[in-house]
C-alpha positions as CSV (number, residue, x, y, z in Angstrom):
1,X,0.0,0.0,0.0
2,X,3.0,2.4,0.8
3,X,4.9,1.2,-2.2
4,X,1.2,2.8,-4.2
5,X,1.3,5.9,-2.7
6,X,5.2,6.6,-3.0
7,X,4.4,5.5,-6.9
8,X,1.3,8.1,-6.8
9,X,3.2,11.0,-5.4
10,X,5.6,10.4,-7.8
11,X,3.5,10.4,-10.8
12,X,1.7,13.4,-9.3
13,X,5.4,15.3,-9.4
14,X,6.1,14.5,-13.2
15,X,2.6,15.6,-14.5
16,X,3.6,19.0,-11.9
17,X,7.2,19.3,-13.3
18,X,6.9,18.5,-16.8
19,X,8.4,15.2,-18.4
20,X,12.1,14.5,-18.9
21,X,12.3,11.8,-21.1
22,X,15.2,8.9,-20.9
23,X,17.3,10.9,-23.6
24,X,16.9,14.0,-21.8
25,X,14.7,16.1,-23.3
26,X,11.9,17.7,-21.8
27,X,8.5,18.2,-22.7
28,X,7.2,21.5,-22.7
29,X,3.7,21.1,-24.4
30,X,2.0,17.8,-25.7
31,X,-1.7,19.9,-26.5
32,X,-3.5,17.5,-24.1
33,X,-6.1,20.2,-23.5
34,X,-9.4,21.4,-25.2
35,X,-8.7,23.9,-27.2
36,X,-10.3,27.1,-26.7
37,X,-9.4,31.2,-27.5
38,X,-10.8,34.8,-26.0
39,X,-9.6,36.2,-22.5
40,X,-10.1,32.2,-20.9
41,X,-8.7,30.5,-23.2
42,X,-6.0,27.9,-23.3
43,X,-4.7,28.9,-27.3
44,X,-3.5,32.7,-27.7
45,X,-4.6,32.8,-31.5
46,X,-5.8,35.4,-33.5
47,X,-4.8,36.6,-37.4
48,X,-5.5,40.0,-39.0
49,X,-5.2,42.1,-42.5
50,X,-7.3,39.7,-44.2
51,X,-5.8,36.7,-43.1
52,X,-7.9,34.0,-41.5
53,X,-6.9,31.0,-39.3
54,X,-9.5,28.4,-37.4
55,X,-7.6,26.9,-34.6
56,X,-9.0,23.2,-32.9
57,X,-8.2,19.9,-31.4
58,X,-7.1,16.4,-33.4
59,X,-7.7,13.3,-32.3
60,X,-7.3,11.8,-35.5
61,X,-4.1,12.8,-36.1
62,X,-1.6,13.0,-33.4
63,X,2.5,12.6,-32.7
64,X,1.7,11.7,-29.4
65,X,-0.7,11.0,-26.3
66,X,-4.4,11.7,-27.5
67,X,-4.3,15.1,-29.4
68,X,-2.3,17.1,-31.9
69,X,-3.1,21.2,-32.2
70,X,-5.0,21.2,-35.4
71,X,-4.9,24.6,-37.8
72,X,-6.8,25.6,-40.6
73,X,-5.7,29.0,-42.3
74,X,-5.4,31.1,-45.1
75,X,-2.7,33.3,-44.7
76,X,-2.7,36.5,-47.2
77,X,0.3,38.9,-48.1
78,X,0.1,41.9,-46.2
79,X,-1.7,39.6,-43.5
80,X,-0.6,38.0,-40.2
81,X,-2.2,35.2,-37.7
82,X,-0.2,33.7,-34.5
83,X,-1.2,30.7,-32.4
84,X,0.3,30.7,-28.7
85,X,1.1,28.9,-25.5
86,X,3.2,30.1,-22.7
87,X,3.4,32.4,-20.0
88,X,2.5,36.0,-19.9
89,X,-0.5,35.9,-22.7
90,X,-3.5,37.1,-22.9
91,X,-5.3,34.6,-22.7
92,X,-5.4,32.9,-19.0
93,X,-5.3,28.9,-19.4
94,X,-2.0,28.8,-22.0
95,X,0.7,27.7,-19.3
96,X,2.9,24.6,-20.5
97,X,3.5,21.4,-18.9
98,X,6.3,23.0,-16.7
99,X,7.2,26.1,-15.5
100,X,10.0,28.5,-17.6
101,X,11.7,29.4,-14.0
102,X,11.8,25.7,-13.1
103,X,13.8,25.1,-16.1
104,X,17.7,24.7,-16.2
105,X,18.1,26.1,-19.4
106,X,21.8,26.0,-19.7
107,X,21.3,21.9,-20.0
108,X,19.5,22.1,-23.3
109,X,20.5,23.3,-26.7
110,X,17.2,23.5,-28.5
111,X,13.9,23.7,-28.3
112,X,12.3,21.2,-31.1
113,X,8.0,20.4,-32.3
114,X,6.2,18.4,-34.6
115,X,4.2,18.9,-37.5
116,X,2.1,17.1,-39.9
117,X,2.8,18.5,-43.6
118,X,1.1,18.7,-46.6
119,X,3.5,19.3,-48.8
120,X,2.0,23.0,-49.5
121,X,5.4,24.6,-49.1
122,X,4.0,26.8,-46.8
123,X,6.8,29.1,-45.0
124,X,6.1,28.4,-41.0
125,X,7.4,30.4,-38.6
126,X,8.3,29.5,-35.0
127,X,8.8,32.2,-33.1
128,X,10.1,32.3,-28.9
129,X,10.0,35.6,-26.9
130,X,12.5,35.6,-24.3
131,X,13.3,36.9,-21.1
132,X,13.3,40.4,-22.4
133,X,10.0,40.4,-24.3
134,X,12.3,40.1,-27.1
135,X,10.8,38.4,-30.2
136,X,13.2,35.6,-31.7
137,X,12.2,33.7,-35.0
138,X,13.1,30.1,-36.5
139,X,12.1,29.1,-39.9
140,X,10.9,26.0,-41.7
141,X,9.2,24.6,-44.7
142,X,6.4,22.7,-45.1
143,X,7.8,20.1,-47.9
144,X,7.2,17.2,-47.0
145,X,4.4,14.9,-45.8
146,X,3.2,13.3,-42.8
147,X,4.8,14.0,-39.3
148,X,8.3,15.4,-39.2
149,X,10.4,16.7,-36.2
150,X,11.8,20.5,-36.7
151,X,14.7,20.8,-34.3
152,X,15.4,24.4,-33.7
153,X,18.7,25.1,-32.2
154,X,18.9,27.9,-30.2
155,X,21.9,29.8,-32.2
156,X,19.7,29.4,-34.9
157,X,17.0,31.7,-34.0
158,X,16.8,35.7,-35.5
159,X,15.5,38.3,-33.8
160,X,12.1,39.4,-35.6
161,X,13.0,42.3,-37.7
162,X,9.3,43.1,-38.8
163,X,7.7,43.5,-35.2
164,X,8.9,43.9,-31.5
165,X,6.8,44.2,-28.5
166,X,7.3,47.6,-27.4
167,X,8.2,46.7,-23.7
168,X,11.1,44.3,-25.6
169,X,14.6,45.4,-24.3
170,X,15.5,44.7,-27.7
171,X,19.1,43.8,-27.3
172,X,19.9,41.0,-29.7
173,X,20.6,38.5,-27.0
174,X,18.4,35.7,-26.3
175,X,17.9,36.1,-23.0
176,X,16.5,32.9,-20.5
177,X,14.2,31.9,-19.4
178,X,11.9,31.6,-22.5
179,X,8.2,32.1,-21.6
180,X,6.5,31.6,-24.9
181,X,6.5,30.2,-28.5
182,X,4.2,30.4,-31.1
183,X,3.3,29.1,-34.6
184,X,2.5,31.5,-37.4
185,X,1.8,30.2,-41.7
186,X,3.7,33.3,-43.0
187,X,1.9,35.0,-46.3
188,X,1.0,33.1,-49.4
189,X,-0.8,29.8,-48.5
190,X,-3.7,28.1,-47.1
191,X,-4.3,24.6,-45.4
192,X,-4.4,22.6,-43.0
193,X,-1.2,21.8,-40.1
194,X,-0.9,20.1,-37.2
195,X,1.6,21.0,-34.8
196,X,2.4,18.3,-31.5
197,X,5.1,17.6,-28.7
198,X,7.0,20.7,-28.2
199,X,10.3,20.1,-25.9
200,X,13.1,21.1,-25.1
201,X,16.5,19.1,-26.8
202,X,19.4,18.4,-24.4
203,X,23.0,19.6,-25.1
């Protein structure tokens, strides 16, 4: 009966802490959650300028556990759409599996997701802001098909040169802890992607 509980309490801890896998990496977000937007929500999404995005839950199609983030968009020039999780948004219920200041981030060299592709050769941004409220941008392709693994390493990231928060400190250094990352279909495509098991890649 002890030897249950210890096992419990233990369980308990890694859903609280996030989950370090046995090569190291951490999970950070796995979209086990029902998707929702507005001030409750647990998505920041939104789009503007003519662009359009639609922003639900797969269970159909998943990388891992029992959901995938599913996105349907139609992303104009001149337009822009973002879909968020993280700390610090605007909407309340976005937090990820574990908590940026519980992170030792000097142990881990990237931060890597998975999407489901289409082939459309969409451009897809993957943007972080860091401690600074400093914008910081990684950039992949949508050509292939099926679920692929983007590892973004974190000298690989550019600061955002179109838009900056204007509390950013804006000093070109990618500052820790990360709070946030989001997904944004740049200009020039519509679809469907699904994005799944966000972590973090150790060194």
């Amino acid at each position: 009966m002890k030897r249950i509980g210890f096992l419990a309490a233990g369980l308990v801890f890694l859903m609280m802490s996030g989950c370090t896998a046995a090569d190291g990496n951490l999970m950070l977000d796995d979209f086990e959650i029902a998707v929702s937007g507005g001030p409750e929500g647990t998505v920041d999404f939104g789009a503007g300028n003519g662009s359009n995005i639609q922003v639900s839950e797969s269970t159909d199609i998943k990388n891992s556990g029992e959901k995938s983030l599913k996105v349907d968009y139609e992303a104009i020039d001149g337009g822009y759409m973002y879909i968020a999780r993280g700390f610090g948004l605007d909407a309340k219920n976005t937090n990820w599996n574990v908590k940026p200041s519980d992170i030792k981030w000097e142990e881990y060299s990237a931060i890597s997701f998975y999407i489901y592709g289409t082939d459309s050769k969409a451009n897809i941004a993957f943007d972080v802001k860091d401690a600074g409220g400093e914008i910081w941008r990684f950039t992949t392709v949508d050509d292939f098909v099926g679920w692929k693994k983007v590892v973004c390493s974190f000298d690989k990231f550019i600061v955002r040169d179109d838009w900056q928060p204007q509390d950013a400190d804006k000093n070109g250094v990618l500052d820790f802890p990360i709070r946030i990352f989001q997904f944004e279909p740049l200009p020039g495509t519509k679809g469907t992607l699904y994005f799944d098991t966000v972590e973090l890649i150790k060194e």
